[in-house]
PLY file of the C-alpha trace (Angstrom):
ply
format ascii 1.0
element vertex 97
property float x
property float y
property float z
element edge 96
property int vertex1
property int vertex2
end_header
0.00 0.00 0.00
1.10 3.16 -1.23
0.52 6.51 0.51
0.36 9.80 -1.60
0.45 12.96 1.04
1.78 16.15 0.76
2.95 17.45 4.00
0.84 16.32 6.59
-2.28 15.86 4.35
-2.78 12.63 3.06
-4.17 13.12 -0.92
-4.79 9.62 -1.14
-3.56 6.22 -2.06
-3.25 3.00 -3.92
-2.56 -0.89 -3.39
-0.15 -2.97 -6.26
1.51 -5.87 -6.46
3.18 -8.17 -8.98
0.31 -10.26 -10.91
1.94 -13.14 -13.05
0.15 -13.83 -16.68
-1.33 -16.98 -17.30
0.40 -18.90 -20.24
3.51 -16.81 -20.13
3.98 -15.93 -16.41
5.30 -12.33 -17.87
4.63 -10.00 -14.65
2.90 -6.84 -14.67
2.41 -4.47 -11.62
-1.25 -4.97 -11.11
-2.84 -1.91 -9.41
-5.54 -3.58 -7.23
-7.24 -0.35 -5.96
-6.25 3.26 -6.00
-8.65 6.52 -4.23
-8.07 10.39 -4.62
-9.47 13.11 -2.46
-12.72 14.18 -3.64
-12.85 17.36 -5.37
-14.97 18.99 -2.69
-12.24 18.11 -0.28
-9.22 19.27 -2.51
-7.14 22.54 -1.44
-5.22 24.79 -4.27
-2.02 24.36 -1.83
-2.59 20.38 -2.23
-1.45 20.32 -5.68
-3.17 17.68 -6.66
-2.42 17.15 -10.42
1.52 17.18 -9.78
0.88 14.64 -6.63
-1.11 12.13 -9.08
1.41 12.34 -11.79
4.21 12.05 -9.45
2.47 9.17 -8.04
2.31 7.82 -11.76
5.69 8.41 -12.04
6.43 6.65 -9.25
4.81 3.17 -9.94
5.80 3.41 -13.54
9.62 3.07 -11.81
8.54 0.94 -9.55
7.03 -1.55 -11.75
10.60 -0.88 -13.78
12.34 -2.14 -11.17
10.58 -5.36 -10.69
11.11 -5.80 -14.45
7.24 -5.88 -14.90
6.18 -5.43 -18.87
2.97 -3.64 -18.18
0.98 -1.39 -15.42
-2.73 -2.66 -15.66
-5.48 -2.39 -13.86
-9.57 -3.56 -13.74
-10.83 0.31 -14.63
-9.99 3.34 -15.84
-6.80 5.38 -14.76
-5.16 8.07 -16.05
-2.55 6.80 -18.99
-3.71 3.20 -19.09
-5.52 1.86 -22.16
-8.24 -0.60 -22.53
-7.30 -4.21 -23.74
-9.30 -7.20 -23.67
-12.63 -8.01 -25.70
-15.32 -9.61 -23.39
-16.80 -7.70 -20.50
-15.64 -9.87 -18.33
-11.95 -10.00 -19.44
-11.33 -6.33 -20.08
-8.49 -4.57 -18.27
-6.47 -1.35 -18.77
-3.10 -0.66 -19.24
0.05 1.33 -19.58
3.87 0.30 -21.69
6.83 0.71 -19.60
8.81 0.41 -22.78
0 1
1 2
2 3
3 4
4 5
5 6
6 7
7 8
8 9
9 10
10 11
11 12
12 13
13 14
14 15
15 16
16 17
17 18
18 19
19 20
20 21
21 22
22 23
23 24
24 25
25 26
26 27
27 28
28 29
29 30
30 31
31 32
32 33
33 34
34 35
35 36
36 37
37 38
38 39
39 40
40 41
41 42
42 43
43 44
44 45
45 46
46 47
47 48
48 49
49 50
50 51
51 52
52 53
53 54
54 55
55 56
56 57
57 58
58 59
59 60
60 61
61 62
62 63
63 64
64 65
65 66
66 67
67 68
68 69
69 70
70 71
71 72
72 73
73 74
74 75
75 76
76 77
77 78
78 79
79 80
80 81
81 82
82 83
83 84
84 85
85 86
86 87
87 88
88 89
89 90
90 91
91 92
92 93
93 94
94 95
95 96
């Protein structure tokens, strides 16, 4: 679990991990769940569109480091693309290369 704050004020956060593809077993960095501050809650000092690309920024390394091929996710982000055909198979996700 990943915190994103800015001083004391927590903006929010997000939970990844390494998820394994069937077939190949090529790893992506899977985010499970990830939560911003509401706009009603937001403050002009919070910065909050340099804190969520920094925090994009940040698991882009990360899944880098862990020599992962792709950031995906079940829904929407910011950067990710849709793959997948079937409802029930779709996912989203981003190139690290």
């Amino acid at each position: 679990c990943w915190i994103v704050e800015r001083g004391r004020r927590r903006l929010g956060f997000f939970i990844a991990y390494i998820e394994r593809r069937p077939y190949s077993g090529t790893p992506d960095y899977f985010i499970w769940i990830a939560w911003g501050l509401p706009l009603r809650d937001r403050k002009p000092e919070d910065r909050f569109a340099f804190a969520l690309r920094s925090a994009l920024k940040f698991v882009r390394d990360r899944a880098k480091q862990l020599n992962c091929e792709y950031v995906t996710a079940m829904s929407p982000r910011p950067g990710l693309m849709r793959y997948g055909f079937k409802p029930h198979m779709t996912r989203f996700r981003m190139s690290l290369t």
